[in-house]
N, C-alpha and C positions, 0 to 999 in steps of 0.2 A: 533736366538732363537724364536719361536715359546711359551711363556708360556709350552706348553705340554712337553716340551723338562726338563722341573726343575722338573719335578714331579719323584719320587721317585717310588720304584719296587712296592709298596704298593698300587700305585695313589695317594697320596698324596702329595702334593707339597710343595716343599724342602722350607725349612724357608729361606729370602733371608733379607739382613739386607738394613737399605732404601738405601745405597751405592747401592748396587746390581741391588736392586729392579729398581732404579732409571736406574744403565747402561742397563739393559733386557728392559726397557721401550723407551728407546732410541733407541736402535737395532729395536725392532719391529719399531718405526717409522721411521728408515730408508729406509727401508725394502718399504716401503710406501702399505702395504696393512694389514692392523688389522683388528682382526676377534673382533667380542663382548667376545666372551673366552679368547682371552689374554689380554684385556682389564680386564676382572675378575677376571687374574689368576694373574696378577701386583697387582692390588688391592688388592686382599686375603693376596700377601706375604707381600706388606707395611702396613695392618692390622695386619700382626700377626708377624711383628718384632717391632714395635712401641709396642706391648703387652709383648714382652720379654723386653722392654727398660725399 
């Protein structure tokens, strides 16, 4: 997972609940190379599932 990969046909990135958010953030650190966008794009969805909470 790449962050760009949850984003939706709109560009909008797909609401990820902090479970989720949490395993895509782990993936990308596996992966061992993160860009500053999927750092932002983890961000954004544990910001806006914490807002549906």
């Amino acid at each position: 997972m790449n962050g760009r990969g949850s984003r939706g046909p709109d560009g909008e990135a797909a609401a990820l609940s902090p479970a989720e958010a949490a395993v895509e953030a782990r993936a990308l650190a596996a992966r061992g190379e993160v860009t500053a966008d999927d750092v932002t794009d983890v961000l954004r969805a544990v910001r806006e599932a914490r807002e549906r909470a």
